[in-house]
N, C-alpha and C positions, 0 to 999 in steps of 0.2 A: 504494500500500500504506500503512495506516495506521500510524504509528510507534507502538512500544509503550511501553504508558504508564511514567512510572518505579515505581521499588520502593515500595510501600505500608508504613508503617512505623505499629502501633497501638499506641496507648497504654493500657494496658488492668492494670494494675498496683495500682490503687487499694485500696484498705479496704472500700467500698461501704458506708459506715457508715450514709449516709441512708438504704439499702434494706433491712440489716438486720433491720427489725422487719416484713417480711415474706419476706426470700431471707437466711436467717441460714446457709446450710450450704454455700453456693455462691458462689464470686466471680462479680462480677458478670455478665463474659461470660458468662455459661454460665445466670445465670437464666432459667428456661424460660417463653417468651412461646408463645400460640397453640399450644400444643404440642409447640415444640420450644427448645434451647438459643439465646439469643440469637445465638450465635456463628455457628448452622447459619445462621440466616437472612443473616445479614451476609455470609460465604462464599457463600453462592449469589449474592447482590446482586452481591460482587467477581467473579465468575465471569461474568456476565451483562453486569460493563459491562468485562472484555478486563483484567483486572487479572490477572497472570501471576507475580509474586512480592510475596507478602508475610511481613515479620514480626511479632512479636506481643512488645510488652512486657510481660513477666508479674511480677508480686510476692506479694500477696495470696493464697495456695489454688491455687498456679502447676501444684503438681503433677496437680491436678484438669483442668484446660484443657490437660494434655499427657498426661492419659491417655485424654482423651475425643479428641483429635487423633487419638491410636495409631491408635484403630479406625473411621478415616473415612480415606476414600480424595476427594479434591478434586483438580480438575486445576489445580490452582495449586500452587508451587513456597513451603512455609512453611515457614520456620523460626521462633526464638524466645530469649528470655532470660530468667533467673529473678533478680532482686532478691535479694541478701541483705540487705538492710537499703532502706527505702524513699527514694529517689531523686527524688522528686517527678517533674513532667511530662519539665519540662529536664532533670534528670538523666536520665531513664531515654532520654530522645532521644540526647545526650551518647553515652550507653551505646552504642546502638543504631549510632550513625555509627560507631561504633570495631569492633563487632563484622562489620557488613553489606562485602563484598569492596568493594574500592576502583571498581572497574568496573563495579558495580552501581550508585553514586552519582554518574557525573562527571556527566551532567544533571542530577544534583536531585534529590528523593527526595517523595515525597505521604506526611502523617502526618496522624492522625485520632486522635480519641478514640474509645476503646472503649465506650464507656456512652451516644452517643445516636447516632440517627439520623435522615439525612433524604435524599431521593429528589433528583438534581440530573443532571448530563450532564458524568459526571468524561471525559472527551474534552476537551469544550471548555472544563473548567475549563482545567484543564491547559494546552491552546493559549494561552486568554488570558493567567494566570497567568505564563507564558513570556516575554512581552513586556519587563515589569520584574523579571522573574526571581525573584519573590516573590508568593505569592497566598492571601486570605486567602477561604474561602464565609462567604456574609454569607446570612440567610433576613429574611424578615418576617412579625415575630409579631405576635398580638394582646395578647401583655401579656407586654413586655419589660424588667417592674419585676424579674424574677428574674434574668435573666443581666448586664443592662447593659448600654445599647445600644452600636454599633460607634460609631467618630467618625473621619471620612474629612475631606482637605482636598476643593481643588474641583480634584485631579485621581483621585479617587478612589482617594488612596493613605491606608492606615489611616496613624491621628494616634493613637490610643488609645483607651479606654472606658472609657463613662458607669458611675459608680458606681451600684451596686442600690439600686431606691427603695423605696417603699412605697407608688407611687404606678400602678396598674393601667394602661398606655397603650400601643398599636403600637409596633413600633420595630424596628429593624434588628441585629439579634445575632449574634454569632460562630457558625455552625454547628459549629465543630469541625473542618474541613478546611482543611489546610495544603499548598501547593506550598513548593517550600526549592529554590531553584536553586544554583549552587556560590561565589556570592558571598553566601549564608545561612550555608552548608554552615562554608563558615571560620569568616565569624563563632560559631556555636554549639559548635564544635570549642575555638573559643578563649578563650572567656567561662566564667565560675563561674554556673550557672543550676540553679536547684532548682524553680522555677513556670517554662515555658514561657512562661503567658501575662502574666505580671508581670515576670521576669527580661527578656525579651525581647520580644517584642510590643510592650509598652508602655514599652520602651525609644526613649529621646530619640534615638540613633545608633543605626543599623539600613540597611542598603539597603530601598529601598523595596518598600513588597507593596501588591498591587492588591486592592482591597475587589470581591471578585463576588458579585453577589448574583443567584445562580443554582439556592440553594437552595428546598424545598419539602417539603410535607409532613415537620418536624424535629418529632421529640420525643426528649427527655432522657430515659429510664426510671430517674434515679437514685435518686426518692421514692416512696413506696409510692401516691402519687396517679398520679401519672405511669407508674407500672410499670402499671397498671389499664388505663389509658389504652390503653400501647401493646399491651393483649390483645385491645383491639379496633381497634386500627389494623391489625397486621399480619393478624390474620382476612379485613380486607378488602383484604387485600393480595395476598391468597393465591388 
């Protein structure tokens, strides 16, 4: 029997200010791609690869993404939180571990970013991930001047990331998905963190997390180039 994966924890709280100037009345999850709310599609993806609870870190337009939940029936177990005041990533994670039952977390917890996506085999992140009880999805793009590529030693455990260039080249990027086993769990419980990826990621003292690069098919929809993008990505997904 396959173990069930742990609790899914998104981060999805933002401003969406880069998308803005074309999704000005919607937070972001819920910008409609291919004809429908980004969020439905994500739910069905989580439904399809055995993801059985998740929550939803909300801020931005929270009440909009919780009345659009009301009138959907998902065979996934969700709940949620609302931001009074913006928390950045680590905070609203912070948050998130204090609110989620203690029983839900003693294995570790999967968190993602609510704003991109990309197709991979969260089973065997997961599995791998598990080994050093930390795990980071790594994709390969063809022009990794906008995120910053990942930087691993030679045991494939993240070291930090490359600063944004300006300089158009391949390279190996953060997908956005995270494992957090219970020697993360503490430490994020015990730290003052406001960026995730800065407060901690690319912190010097950390237990180690494992770079997998198991990612494919990632796109960000957070700019109005990129939202475009992914109206014909998911068409052909569908």
């Amino acid at each position: 029997m396959t173990a069930a994966l742990p609790v899914l924890i998104v981060l999805a709280g933002g401003f969406g200010t880069r998308l803005q100037p074309v999704v000005s009345d919607l937070p972001k999850i819920l910008a409609p791609i291919a004809g429908e709310p980004y969020l439905a599609h994500f739910l069905r993806w989580c439904v399809g690869k055995g993801v059985q609870r998740l929550h939803l870190c909300l801020g931005f337009r929270a009440e909009q993404v919780i009345n659009w939940l009301s009138g959907q029936r998902w065979p996934l177990q969700i709940s949620w939180q609302t931001e009074t005041s913006p928390l950045g990533t680590g905070g609203a994670l912070q948050l998130a571990l204090q609110q989620i039952e203690l029983q839900a977390i003693t294995e570790g917890v999967l968190v993602c970013n609510g704003d991109t996506f990309v197709e991979f085999n969260l089973a065997a992140f997961v599995q791998s991930a598990e080994k050093n009880g930390g795990g980071i999805l790594t994709v390969q793009v063809a022009d990794a001047s906008r995120y910053g590529a990942v930087q691993a030693d030679s045991q494939r455990l993240l070291t930090g990331f490359q600063e944004k260039n300006a300089i158009a080249e391949p390279g190996e990027i953060n997908a956005g998905w995270y494992f957090f086993g219970t020697k993360h769990i503490h430490e994020l419980r015990a730290r003052q963190l406001l960026s995730l990826e800065h407060d901690y990621l690319m912190a010097g003292q950390k237990p180690p997390i494992s770079c997998l690069a198991l990612g494919q098919q990632f796109i960000d929809f957070g700019t109005p180039d990129s939202y475009q993008q992914a109206q014909a990505m998911f068409k052909d997904l569908a």
